[in-house]
Residue frames relative to the residue before (quaternion, step in Angstrom):
aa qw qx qy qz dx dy dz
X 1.0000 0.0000 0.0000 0.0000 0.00 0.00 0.00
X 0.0967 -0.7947 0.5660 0.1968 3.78 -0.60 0.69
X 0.2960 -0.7090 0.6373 0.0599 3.04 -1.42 0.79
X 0.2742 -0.8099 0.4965 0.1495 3.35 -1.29 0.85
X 0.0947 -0.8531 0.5074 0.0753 3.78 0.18 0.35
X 0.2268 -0.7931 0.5641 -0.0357 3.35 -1.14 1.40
X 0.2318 -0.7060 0.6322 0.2194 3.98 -0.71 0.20
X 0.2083 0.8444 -0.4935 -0.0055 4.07 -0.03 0.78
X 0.2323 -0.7501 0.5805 0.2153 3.48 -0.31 0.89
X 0.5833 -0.5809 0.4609 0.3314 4.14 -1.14 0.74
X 0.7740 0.5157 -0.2875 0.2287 3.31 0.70 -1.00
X 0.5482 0.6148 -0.3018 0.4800 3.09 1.86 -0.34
X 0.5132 0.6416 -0.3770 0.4275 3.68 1.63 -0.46
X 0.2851 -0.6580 0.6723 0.1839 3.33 -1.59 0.87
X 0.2749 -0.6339 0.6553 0.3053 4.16 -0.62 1.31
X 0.6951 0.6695 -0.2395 0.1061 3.68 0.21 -1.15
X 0.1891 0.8684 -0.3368 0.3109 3.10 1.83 1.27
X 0.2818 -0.7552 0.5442 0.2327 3.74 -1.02 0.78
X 0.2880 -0.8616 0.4180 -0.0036 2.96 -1.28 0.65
X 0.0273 0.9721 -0.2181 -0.0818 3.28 0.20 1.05
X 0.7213 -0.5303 0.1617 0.4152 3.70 -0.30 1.05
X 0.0349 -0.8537 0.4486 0.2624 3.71 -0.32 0.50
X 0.6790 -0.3400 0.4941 0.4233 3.42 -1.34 -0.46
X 0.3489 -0.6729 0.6201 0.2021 3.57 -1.26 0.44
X 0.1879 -0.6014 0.6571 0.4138 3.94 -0.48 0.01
X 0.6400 -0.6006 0.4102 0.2480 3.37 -1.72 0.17
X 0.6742 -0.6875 0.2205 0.1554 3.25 -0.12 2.49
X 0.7945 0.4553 -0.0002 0.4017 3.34 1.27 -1.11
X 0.7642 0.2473 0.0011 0.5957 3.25 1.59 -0.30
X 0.4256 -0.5498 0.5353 0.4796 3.88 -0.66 0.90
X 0.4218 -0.4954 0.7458 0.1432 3.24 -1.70 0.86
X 0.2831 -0.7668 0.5649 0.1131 4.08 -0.69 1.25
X 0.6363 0.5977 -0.2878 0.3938 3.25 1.22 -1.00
X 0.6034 -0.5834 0.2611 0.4769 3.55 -1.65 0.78
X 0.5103 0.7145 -0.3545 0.3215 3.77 -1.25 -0.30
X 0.8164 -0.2592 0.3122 0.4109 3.48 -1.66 -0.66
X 0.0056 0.7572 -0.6415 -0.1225 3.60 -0.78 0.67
X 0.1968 -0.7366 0.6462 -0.0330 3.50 -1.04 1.07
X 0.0359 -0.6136 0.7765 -0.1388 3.47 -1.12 1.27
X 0.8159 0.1232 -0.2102 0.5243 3.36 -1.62 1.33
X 0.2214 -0.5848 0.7623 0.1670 3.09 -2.14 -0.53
X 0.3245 -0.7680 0.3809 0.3997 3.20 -0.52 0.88
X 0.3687 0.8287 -0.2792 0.3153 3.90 1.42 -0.37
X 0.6688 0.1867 -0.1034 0.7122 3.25 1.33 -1.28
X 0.4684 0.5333 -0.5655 0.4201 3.99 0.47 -0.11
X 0.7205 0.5311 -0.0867 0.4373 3.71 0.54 -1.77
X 0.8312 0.4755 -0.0655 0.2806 3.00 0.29 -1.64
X 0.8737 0.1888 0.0880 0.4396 2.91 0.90 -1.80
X 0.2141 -0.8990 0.3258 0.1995 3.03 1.99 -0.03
X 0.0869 0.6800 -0.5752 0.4463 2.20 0.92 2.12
X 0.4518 0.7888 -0.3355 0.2475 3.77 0.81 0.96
X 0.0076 0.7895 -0.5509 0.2704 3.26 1.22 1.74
X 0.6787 -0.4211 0.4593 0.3887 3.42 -1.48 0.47
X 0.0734 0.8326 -0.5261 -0.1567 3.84 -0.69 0.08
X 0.8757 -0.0391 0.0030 0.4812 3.38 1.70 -0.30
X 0.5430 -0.7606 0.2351 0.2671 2.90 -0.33 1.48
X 0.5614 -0.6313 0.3769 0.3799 4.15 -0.44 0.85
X 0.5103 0.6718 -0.3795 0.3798 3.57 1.13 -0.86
X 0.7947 0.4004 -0.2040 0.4082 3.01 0.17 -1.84
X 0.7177 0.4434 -0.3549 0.4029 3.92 1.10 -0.17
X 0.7566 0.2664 -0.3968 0.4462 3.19 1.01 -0.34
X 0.1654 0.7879 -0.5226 0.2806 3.81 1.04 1.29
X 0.6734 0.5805 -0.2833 0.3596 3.13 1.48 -1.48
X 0.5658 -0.6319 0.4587 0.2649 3.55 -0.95 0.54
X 0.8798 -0.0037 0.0375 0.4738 3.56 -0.43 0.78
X 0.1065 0.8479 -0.4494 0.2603 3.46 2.00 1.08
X 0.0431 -0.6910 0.7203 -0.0424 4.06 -0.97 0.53
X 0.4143 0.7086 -0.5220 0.2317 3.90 -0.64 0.85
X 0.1359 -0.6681 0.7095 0.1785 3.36 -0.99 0.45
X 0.0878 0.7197 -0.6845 0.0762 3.95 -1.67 0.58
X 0.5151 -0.6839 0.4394 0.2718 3.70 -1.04 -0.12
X 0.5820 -0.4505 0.4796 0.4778 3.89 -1.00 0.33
X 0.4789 -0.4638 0.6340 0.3919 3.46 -1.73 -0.20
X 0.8226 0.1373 -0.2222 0.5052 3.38 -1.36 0.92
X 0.2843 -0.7738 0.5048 0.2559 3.70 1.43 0.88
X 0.1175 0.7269 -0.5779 0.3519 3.20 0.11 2.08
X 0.8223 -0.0177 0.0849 0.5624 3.58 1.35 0.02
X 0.4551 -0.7194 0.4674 0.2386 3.56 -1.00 0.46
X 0.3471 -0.8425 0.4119 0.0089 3.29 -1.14 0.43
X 0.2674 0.7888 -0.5343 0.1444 3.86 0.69 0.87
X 0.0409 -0.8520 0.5113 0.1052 2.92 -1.51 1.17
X 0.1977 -0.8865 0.4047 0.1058 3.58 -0.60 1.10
X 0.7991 -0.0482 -0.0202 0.5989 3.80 -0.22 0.87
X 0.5871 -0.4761 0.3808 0.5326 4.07 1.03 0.74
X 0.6112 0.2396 -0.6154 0.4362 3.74 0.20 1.30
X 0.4196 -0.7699 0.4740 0.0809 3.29 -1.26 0.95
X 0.3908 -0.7935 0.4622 0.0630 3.68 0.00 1.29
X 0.2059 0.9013 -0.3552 0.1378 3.27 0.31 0.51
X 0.0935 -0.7952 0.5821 -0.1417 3.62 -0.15 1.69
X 0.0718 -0.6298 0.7727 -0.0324 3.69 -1.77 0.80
X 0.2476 -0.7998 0.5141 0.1863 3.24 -1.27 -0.44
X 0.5491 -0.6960 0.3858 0.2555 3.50 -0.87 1.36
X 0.7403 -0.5516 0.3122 0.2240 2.73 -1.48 0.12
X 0.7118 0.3093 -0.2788 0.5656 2.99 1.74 0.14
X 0.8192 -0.3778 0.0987 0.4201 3.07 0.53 0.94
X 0.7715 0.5156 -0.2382 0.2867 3.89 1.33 -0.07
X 0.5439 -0.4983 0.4319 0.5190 3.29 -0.77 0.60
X 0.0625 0.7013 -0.7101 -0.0059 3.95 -1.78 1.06
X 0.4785 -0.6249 0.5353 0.3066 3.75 -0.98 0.72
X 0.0435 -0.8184 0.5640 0.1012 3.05 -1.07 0.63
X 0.9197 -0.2626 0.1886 0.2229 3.19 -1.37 -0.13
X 0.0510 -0.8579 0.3051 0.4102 3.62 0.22 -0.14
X 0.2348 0.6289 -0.5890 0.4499 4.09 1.98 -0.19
X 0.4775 0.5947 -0.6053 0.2281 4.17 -0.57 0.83
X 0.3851 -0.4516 0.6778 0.4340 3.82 -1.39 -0.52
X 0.2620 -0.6206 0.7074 0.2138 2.60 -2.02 -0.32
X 0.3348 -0.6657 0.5700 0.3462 4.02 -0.63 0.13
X 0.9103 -0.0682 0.0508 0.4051 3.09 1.05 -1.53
X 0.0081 0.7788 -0.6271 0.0090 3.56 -0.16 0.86
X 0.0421 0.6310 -0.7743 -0.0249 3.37 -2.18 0.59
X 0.0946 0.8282 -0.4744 0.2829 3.21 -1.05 1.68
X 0.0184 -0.8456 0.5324 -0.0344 3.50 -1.21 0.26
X 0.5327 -0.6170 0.5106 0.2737 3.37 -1.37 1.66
X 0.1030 -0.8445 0.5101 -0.1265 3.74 -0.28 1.25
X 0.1349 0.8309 -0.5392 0.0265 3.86 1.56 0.68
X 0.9463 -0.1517 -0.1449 0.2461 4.05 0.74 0.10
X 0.4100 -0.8654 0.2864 0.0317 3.27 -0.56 1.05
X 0.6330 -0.5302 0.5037 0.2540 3.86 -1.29 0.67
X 0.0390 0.7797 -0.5984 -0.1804 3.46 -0.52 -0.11
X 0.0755 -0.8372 0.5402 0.0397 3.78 -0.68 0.47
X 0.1180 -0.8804 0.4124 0.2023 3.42 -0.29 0.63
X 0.1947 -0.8039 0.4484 0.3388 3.83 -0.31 0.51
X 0.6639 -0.5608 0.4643 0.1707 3.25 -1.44 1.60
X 0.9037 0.0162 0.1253 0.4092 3.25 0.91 -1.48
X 0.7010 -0.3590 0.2703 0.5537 3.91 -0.69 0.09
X 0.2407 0.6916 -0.6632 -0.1545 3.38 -1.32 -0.19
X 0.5424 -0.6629 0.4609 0.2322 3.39 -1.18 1.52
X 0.6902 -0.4132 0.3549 0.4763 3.88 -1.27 0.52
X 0.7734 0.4655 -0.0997 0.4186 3.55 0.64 -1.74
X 0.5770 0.2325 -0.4566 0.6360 3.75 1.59 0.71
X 0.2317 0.6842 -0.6862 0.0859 4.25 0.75 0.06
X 0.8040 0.4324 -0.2071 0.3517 3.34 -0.12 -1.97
X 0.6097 0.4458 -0.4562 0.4705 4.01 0.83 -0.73
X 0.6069 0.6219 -0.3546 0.3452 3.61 0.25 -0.93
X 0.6596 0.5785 -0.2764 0.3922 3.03 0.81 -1.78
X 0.7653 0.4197 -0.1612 0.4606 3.35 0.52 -1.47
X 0.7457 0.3531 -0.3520 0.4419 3.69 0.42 -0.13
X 0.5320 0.5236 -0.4630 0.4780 3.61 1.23 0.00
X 0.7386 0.4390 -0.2380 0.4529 3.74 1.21 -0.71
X 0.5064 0.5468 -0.3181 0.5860 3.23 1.37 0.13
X 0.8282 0.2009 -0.3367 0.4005 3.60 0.47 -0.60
X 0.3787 0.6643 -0.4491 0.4621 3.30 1.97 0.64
X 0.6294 -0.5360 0.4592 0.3250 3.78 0.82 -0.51
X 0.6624 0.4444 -0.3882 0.4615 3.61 1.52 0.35
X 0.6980 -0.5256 0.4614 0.1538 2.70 -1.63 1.02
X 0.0229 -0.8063 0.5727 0.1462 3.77 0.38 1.10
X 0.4079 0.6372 -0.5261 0.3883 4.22 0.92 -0.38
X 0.7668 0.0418 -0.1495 0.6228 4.26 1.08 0.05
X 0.6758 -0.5992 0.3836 0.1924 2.55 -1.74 1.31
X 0.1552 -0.8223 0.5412 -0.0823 3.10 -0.79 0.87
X 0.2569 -0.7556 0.5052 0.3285 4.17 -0.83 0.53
X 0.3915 -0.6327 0.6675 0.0290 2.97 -2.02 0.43
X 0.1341 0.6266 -0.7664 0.0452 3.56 -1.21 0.43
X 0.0513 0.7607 -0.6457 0.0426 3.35 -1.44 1.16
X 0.3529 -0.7676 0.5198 0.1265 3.71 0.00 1.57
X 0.6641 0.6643 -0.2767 0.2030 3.37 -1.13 0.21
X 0.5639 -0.4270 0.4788 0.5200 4.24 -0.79 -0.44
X 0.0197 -0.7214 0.6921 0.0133 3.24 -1.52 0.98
X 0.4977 -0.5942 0.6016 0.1930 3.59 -1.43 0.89
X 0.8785 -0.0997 0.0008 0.4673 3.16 -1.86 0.50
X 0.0789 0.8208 -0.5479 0.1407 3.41 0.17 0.89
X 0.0241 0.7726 -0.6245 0.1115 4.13 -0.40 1.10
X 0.2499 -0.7723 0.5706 -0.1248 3.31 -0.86 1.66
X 0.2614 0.6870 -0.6639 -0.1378 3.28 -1.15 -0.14
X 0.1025 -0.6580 0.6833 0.2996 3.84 -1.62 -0.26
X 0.6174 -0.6453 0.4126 0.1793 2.63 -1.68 1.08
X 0.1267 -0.7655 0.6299 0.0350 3.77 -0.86 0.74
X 0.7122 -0.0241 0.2012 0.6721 4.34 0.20 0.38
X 0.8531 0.2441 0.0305 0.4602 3.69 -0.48 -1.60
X 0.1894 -0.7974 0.5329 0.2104 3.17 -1.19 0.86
X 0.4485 -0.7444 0.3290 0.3695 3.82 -0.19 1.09
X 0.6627 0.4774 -0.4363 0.3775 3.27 0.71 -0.44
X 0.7146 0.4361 -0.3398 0.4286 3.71 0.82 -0.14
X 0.4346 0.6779 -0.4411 0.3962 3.32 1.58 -0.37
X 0.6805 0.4381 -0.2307 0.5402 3.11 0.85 -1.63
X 0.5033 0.4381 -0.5186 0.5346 4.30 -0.12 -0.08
X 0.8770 0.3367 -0.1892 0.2858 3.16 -0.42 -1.73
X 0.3494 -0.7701 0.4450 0.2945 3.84 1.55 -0.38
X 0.2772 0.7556 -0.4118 0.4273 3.04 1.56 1.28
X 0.4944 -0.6812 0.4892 0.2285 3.14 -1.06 1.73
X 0.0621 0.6842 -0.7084 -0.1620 3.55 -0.97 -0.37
X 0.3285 -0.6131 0.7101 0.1092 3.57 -1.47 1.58
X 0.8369 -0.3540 0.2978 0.2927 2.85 -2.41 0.54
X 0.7819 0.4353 -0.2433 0.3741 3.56 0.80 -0.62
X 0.6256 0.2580 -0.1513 0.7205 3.58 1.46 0.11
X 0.3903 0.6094 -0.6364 0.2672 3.59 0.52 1.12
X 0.1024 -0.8114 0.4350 0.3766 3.39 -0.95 0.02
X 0.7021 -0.3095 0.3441 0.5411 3.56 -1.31 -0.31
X 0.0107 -0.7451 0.6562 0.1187 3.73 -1.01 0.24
X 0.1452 -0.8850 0.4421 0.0157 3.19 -0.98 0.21
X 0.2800 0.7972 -0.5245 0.1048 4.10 0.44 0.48
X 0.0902 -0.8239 0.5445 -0.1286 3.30 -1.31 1.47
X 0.6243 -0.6413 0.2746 0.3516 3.32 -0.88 0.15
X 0.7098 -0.2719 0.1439 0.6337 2.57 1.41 -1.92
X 0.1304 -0.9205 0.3681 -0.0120 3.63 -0.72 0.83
X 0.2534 -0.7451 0.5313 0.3137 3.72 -0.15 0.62
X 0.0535 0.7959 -0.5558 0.2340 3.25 -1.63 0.85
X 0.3420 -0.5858 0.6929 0.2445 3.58 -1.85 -0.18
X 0.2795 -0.7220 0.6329 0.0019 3.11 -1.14 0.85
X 0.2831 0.7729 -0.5668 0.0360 3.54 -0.58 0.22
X 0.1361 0.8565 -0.4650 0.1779 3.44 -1.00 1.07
X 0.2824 -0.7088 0.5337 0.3647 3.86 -0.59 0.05
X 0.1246 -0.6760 0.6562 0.3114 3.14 -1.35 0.16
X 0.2405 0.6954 -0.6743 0.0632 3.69 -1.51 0.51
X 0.6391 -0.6428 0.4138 0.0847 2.60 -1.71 1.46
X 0.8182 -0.0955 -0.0027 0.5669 3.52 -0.82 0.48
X 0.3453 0.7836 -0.4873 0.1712 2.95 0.08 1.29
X 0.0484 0.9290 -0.3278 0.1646 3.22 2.20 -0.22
X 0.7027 0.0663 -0.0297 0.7078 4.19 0.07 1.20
X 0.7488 0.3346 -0.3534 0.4498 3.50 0.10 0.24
X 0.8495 0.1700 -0.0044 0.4995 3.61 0.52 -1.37
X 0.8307 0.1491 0.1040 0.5262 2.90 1.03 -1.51
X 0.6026 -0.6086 0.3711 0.3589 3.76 -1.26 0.31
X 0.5838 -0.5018 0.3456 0.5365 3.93 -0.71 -0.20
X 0.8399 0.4211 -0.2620 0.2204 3.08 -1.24 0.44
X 0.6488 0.6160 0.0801 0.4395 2.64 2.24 -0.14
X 0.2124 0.8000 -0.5524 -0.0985 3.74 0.27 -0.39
X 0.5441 0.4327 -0.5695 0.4387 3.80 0.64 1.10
X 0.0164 -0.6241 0.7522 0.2109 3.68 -1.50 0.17
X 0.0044 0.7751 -0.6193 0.1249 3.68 -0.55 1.30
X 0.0447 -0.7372 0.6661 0.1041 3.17 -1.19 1.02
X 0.3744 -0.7062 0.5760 0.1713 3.53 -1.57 0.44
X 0.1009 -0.7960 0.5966 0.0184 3.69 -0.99 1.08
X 0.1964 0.7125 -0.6241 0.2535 3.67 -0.46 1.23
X 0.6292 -0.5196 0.4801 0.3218 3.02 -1.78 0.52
X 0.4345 -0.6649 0.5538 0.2499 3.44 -0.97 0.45
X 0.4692 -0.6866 0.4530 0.3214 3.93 -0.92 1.53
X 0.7345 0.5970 -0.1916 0.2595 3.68 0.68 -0.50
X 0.7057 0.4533 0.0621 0.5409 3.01 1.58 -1.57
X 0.1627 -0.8576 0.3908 0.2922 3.01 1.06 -1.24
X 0.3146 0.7352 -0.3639 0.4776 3.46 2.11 0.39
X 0.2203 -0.6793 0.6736 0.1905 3.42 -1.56 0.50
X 0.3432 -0.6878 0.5929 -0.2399 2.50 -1.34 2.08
X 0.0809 -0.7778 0.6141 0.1069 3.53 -1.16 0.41
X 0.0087 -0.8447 0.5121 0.1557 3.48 -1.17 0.03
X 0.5596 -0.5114 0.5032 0.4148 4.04 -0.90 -0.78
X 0.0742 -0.8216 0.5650 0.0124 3.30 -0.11 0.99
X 0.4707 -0.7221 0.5038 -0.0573 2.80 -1.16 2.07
X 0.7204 -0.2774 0.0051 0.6356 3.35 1.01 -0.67
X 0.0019 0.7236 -0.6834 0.0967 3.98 -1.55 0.32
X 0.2709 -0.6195 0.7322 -0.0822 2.44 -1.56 1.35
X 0.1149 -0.8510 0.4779 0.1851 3.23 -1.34 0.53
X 0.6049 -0.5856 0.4003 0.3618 3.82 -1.26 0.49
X 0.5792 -0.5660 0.4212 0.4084 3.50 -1.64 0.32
X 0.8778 0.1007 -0.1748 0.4344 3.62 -0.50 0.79
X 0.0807 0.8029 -0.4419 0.3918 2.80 1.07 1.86
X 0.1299 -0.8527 0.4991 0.0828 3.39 0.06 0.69
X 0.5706 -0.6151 0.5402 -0.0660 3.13 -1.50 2.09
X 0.0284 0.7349 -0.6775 -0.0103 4.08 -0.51 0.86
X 0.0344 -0.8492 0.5268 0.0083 3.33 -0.88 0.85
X 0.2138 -0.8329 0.2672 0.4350 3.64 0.21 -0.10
X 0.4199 -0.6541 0.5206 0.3532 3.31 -0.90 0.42
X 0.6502 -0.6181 0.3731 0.2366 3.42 -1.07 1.57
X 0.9058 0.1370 -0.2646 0.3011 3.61 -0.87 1.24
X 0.2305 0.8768 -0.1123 0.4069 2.64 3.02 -0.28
């Protein structure tokens, strides 16, 4: 597999990129075509609890050189895949993140067959609250089209890093909606300083209820070992920052 490796300092980055609405693939069905494959919305996954199995894990990590992150049925756990092995985390009954199985559904998965990849090192920090600008102008001055969603893998230490897996309830709407959440639909949470890891995630633009939460145009999960257990685990990664010589995966167009 060849890999390309870049040296990009931030300051040379322009944030001041347009963005242009994309197309959904069709929520309900594996998209066959090359590119992004989208199962679910996260709107009706979240929202409308509309969060029925929709596809079996097999049949996704079949795909050769698959990269995706998506959610259990009955958002009972989280879902990152990394080169067709599925990562796969829920949460006990007391309160901890626990690997699970992979004979599951998914409600909701978004991915791509990703067979090679850019490599970009970062020169320098970048705070949680520059993740998503960064992202996009390193992939812009890489030649991708950020107007479609596109994956990501970024190897390496990450800053202020806040997690959570999903158990029934999604915390980030609990908290919007001022929704309680009881012992049996808590989830795992997680806030840290700093952590070594895999990242894997899409970025797309305005995509808010489809791909990604508000405020956002990344859906990024985090894979690390867990400080207790010593198990690899995965979660949804509320916010992240990243260390200096973190390494950026990008794909390389038709790859």
């Amino acid at each position: 597999m060849i890999k390309k490796t870049t040296f990009i300092s931030l300051s040379v980055l322009a944030y001041a990129l347009v963005a242009v609405p994309i197309v959904a693939c069709n929520a309900e069905q594996l998209n066959k075509s090359a590119g992004l494959i989208q199962i679910g919305e996260m709107h009706k996954v979240i929202g409308k609890k509309q969060h029925h199995g929709r596809v079996e894990l097999a049949e996704i990590v079949n795909k050769p050189h698959f990269y995706g992150v998506g959610a259990l049925e009955a958002i009972r756990g989280e879902i990152t895949v990394l080169n067709s092995v599925a990562i796969i985390t829920g949460v006990t009954q007391d309160g901890r993140p626990q690997p699970m199985d992979s004979d599951a559904k998914a409600t909701m998965i978004v991915g791509q067959s990703v067979s090679e990849w850019m490599d970009i090192t970062m020169t320098e920090e970048v705070s949680h609250e520059q993740f998503d600008r960064t992202l996009k102008a390193m992939a812009t001055s890489k030649g991708i089209d950020v107007s479609k969603p596109f994956i990501f893998v970024i190897e390496g230490e990450f800053n202020d890093v806040r997690l959570h897996v999903i158990n029934g309830v999604c915390p980030i709407r609990a908290r919007m909606m001022k929704l309680d959440t009881h012992k049996g639909n808590k989830p795992f949470e997680l806030e840290v300083k700093t952590v070594n890891g895999t990242l894997v995630g899409v970025y797309a633009a305005d995509s808010v209820g489809k791909l990604t939460h508000p405020a956002t145009s990344t859906h990024t999960h985090l894979i690390y070992m867990d400080g207790k257990t010593g198990e690899r685990v995965t979660g949804h990664i509320e916010q992240v920052g990243l260390a200096k010589e973190a390494i950026l995966k990008l794909p390389v167009s038709g790859k």
